[in-house]
N, C-alpha and C positions, 0 to 999 in steps of 0.2 A: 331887416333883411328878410327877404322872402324867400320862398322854398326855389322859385324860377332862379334868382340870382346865385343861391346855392350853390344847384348845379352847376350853372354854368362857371362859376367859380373854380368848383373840383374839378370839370373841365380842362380848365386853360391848366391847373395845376399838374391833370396828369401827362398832359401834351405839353408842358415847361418840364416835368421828370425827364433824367438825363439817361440816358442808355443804358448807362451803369447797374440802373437802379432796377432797370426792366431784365438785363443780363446776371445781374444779382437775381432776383427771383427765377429764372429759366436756369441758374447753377443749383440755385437750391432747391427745384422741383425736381433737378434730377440727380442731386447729390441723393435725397430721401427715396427715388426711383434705385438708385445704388446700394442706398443700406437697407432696404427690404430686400433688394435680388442679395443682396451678402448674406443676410438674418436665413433668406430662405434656402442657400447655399452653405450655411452652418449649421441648419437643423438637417440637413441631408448627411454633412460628414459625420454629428454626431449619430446620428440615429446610425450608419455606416457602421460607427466606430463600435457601437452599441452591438452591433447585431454579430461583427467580427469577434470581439470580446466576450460574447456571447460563447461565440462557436469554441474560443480557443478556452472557453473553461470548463464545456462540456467533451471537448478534444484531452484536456489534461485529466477530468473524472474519470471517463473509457480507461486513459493510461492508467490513471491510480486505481481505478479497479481489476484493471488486467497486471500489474503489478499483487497487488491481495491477491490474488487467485493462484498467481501464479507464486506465490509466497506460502500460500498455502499447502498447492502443491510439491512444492519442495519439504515443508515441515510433514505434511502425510508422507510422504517417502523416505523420508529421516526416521521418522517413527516405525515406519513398516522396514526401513531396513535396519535398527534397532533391533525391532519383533524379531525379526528372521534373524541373527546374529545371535539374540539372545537363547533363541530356542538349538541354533546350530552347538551353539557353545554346550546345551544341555546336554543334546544329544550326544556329542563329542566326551561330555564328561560319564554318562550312562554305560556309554561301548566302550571308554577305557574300562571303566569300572569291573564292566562284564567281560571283558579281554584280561581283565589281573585276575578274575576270580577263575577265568579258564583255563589260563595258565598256571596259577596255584593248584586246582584239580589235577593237570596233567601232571604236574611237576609231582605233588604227591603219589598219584599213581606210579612215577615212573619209580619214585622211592619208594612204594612197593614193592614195585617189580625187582629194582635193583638187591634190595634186601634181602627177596626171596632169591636171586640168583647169587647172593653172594653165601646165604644159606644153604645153596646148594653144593657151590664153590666151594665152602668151609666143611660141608660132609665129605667132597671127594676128596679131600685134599685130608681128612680125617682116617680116612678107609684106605687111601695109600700110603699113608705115616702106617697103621694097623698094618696093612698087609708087608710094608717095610723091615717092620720089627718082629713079623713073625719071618718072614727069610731072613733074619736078621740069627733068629734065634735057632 
């Protein structure tokens, strides 16, 4: 067989191939025209999905960092009103201290005072008994 016969050979064979066969090839050139546009339709949602995922973990750090802060805040304020509570109470306990000590001074003074008036009371009350018992006598 020579190369002329060949051909014409493969000829008559692909002009006897049945429709089928030609339709077969025209589904499958564009089944593979389908799963490239698919392939390139799934690297879009992923990259999509990528990029949204992205966003929503740098959307949840913000919040967890504004949570810290704000957690912080509140522990500075517990402490600082802590401080200031601690220091009221001091205060509180100083000015009674120095309110019982004022009070003892005054109260002493007034026993004193009273002392000396009852000192007084007990001479006059001595000097009328005296002058009593001498109109007495």
């Amino acid at each position: 067989m020579n190369i002329d016969e060949f051909y014409t050979l493969t000829n008559k064979i692909r002009a006897s191939l049945p429709e089928e066969v030609k339709s077969a090839a025209r589904i499958t050139r564009e089944a593979d025209q389908v799963i490239g546009e698919s392939r390139e339709e799934a690297a879009k949602v992923i990259d999509q999905a990528k990029a949204e995922g992205a966003q929503i973990v740098e959307e949840a750090k913000a919040e967890a960092m504004r949570l810290i802060e704000e957690s912080e805040i509140t522990r500075m304020a517990t402490a600082q009103a802590r401080e200031i509570m601690s220091s009221a109470e001091a205060e509180a306990r100083t000015t009674k201290a120095g309110a019982d000590e004022y009070a003892h001074e005054v109260l002493s003074d007034l026993e004193g005072f009273v002392t000396r008036v009852m000192g007084t009371i007990q001479k006059g009350r001595e000097k009328l008994d005296h002058k009593a018992e001498a109109a007495r006598d």
